[in-house]
C-alpha positions as CSV (number, residue, x, y, z in Angstrom):
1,X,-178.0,-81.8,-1.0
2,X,-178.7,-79.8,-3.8
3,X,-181.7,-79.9,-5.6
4,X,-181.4,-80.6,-9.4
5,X,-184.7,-79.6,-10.6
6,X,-184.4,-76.4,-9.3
7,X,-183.9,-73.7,-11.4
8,X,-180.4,-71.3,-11.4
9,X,-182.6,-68.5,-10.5
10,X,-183.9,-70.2,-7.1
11,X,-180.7,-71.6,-6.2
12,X,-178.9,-68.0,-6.5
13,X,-182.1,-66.5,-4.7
14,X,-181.6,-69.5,-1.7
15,X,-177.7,-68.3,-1.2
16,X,-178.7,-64.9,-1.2
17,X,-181.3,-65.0,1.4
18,X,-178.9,-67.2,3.2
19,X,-176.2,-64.5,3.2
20,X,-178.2,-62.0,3.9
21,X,-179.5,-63.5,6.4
22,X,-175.7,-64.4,8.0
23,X,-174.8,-61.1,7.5
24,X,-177.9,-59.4,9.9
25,X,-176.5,-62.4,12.5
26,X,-172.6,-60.8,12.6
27,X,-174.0,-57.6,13.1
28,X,-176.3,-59.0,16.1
29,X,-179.1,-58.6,14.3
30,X,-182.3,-60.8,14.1
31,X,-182.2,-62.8,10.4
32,X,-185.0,-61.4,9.9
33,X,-184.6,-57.3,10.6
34,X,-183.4,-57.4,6.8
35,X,-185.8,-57.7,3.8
36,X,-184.6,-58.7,0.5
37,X,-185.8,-56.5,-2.3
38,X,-185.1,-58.5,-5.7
39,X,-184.2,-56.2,-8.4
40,X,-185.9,-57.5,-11.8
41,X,-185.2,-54.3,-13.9
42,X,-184.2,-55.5,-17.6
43,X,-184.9,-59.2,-16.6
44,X,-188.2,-60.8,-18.9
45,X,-191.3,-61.5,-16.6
46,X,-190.7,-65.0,-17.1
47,X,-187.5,-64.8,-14.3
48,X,-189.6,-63.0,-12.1
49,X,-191.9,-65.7,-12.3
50,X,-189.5,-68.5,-11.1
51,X,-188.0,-66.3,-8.3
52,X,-192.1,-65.9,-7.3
53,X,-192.4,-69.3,-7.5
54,X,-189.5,-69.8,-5.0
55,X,-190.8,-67.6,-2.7
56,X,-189.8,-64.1,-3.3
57,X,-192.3,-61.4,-2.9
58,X,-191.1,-58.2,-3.2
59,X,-189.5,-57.0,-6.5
60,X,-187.8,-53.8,-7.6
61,X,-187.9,-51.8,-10.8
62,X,-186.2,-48.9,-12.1
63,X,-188.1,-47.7,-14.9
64,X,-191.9,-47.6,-14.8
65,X,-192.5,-48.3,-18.4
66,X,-190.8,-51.6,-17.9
67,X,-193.2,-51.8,-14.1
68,X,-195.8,-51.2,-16.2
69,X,-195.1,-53.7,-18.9
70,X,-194.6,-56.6,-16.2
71,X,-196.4,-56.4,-13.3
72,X,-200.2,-57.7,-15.3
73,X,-198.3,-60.6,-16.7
74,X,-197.4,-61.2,-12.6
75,X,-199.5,-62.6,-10.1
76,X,-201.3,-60.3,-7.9
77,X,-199.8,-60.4,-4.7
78,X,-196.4,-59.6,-5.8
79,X,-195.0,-56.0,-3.7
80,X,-193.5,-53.8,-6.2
81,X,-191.1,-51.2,-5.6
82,X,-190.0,-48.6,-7.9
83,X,-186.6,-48.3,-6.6
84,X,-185.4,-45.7,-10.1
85,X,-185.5,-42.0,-10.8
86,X,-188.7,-41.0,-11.1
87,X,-190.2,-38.1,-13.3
88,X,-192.9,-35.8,-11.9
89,X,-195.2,-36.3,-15.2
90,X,-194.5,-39.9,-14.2
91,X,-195.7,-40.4,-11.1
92,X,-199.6,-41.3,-11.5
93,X,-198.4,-44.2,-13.4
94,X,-196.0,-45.2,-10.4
95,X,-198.4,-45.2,-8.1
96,X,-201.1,-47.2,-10.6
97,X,-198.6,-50.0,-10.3
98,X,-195.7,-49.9,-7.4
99,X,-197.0,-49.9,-3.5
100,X,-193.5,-48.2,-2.4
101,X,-191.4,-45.5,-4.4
102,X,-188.0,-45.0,-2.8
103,X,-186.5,-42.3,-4.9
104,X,-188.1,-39.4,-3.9
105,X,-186.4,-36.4,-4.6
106,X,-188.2,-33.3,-4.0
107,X,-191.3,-31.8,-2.9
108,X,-192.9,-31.9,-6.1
109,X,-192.2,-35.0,-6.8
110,X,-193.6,-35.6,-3.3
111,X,-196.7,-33.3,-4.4
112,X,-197.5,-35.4,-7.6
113,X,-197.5,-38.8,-5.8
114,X,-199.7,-37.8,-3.1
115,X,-202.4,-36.2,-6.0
116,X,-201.7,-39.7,-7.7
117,X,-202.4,-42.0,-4.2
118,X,-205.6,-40.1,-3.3
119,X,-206.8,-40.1,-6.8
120,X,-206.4,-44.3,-7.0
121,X,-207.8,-44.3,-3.2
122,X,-204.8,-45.9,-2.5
123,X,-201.4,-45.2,0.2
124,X,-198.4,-45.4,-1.0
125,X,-195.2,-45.9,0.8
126,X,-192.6,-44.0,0.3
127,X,-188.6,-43.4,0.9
128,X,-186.7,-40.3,0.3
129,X,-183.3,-40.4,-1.7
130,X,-180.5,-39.0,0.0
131,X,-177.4,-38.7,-2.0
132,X,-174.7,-39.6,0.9
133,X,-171.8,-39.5,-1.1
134,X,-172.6,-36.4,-2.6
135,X,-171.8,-37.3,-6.4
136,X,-173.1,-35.7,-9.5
137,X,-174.0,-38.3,-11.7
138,X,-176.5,-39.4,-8.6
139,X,-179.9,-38.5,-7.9
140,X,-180.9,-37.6,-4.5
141,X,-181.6,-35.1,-2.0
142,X,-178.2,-33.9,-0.4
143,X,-179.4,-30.5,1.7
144,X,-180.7,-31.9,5.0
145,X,-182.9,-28.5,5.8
146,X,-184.7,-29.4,2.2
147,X,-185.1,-33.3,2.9
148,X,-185.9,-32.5,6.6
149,X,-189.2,-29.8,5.1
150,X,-189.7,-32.7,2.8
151,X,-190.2,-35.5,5.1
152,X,-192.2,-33.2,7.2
153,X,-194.5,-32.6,4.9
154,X,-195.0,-36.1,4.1
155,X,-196.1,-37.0,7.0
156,X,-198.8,-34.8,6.7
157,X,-200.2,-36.0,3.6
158,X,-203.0,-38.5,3.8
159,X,-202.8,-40.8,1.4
160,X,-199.0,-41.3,2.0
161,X,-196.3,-43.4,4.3
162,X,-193.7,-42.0,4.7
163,X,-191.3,-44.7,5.9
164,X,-187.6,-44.1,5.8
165,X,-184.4,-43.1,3.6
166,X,-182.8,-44.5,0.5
167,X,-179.2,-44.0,-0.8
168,X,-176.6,-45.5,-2.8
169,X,-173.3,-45.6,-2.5
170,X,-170.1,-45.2,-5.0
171,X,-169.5,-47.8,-6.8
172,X,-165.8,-49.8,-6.1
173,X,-165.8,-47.6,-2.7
174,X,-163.5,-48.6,-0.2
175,X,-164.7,-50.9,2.6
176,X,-164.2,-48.1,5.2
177,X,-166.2,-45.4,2.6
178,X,-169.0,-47.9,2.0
179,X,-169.4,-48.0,6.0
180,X,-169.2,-44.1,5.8
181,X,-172.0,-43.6,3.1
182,X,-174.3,-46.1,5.0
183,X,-173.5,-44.9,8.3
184,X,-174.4,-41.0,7.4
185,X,-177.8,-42.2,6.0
186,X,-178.7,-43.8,9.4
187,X,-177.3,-40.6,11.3
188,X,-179.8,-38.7,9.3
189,X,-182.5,-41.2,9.7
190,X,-181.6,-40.6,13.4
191,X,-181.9,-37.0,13.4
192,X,-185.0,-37.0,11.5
193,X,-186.9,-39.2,14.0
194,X,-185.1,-36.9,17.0
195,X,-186.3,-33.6,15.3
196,X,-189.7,-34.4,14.0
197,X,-190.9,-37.1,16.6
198,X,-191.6,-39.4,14.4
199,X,-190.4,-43.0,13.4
200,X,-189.0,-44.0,10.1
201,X,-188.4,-47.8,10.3
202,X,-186.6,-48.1,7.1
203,X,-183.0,-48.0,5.4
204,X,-182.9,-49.2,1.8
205,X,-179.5,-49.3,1.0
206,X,-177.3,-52.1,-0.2
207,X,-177.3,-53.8,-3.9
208,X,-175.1,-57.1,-4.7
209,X,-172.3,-55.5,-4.6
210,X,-172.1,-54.0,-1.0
211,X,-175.0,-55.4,1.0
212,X,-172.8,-56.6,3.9
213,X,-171.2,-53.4,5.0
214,X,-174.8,-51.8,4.1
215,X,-176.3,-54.8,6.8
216,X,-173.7,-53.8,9.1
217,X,-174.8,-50.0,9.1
218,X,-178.6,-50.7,9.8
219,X,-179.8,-51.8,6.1
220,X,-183.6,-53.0,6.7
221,X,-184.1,-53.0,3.2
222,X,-181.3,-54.9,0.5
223,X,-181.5,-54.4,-3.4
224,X,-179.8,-57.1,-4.7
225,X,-180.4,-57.9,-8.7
226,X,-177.2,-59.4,-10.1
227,X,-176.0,-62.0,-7.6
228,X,-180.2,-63.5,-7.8
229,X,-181.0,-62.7,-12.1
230,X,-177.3,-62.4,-13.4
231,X,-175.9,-59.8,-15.1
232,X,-177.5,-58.1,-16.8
């Protein structure tokens, strides 16, 4: 039975979580090998607030101003992930607020959040953006003897986890492109953890949009704003 007092926001955040979780079962996958990242970007704290309050925990944001602007109106023990292009001249203020960055897109980048972690005396997940598809619009490493120096040089900096790989993929792709895209990102997830002996747990891949052939491919992370906050 539905319940009446609960808000639009909860209900839509209950179906998701409940597709998501349907979606890890038809690939044979435990419910519970996929996390659901909420994506908040352009959406008031106040909506935040009511997904929190329905149980959510981990929210997404593209821009850091807008991080910035939310997350002390937010309780404490929210996990923020800044899941946008990030700046270099940016990054300290990244790190002040978001625990995981997964768009990182080069070494310096790389350089500037590692200064950033050690300087708060904090560590500070992070995924690096590979551009699959190979668009120009898009962000994102695409040369995998850059992203494969990258990663290795994450994983010798102290005050930083590196954890996995982040892509998206085109928007209205085919079904069969879509399992492409997400497919190639855990090949080279694959061959990262072959080559540098070393495992890297997460895939963040998969917005409202496309999270079921994303799931199907090895997702562990899901970015899903619209079908949870509405459009925006």
């Amino acid at each position: 039975m539905e319940d009446l007092n609960m808000s639009a926001i909860a209900r839509n955040l209950s179906e998701v979580r409940e597709a998501v979780a349907n979606e890890a079962r038809k690939a044979s996958r435990a419910a519970d090998s996929v996390r659901l990242l909420a994506v908040s970007k352009t959406f008031p704290a106040e909506d935040v607030k009511e997904a929190y309050d329905a149980g959510q925990r981990m929210f997404g944001e593209n821009r850091v101003q807008e991080l910035e602007a939310k997350a002390p109106l937010l309780p404490a023990d929210i996990e923020w992930h800044l899941i946008g292009h990030l700046q270099s001249n940016k990054a300290a203020k990244a790190v002040e607020y978001a625990s995981w960055i997964h768009s990182v897109d080069s070494g310096k980048l790389l350089d500037r959040i590692a200064k950033a972690a050690e300087r708060c005396g904090k560590t500070v997940n992070v995924l690096l953006e590979v551009n699959i598809s190979g668009e120009a619009s898009k962000f994102g490493l695409r040369d995998y003897g850059e992203i494969r120096e990258i990663a290795a040089g994450a994983l010798n900096m102290r005050h930083l986890r590196l954890r996995g790989l982040m892509t998206m993929a085109e928007f209205d792709a085919s079904e069969a492109r879509l399992h492409e895209t997400f497919a190639g990102l855990r090949a080279m997830r694959d061959r990262l953890e072959c080559e540098l002996d070393v495992r890297l747990p997460e895939l963040s891949m998969g917005m409202s949009s496309d999270y079921p052939a994303a799931i199907a491919e090895g997702a562990t992370i899901v970015r899903i704003g619209t079908a949870i906050f509405g459009r925006r």
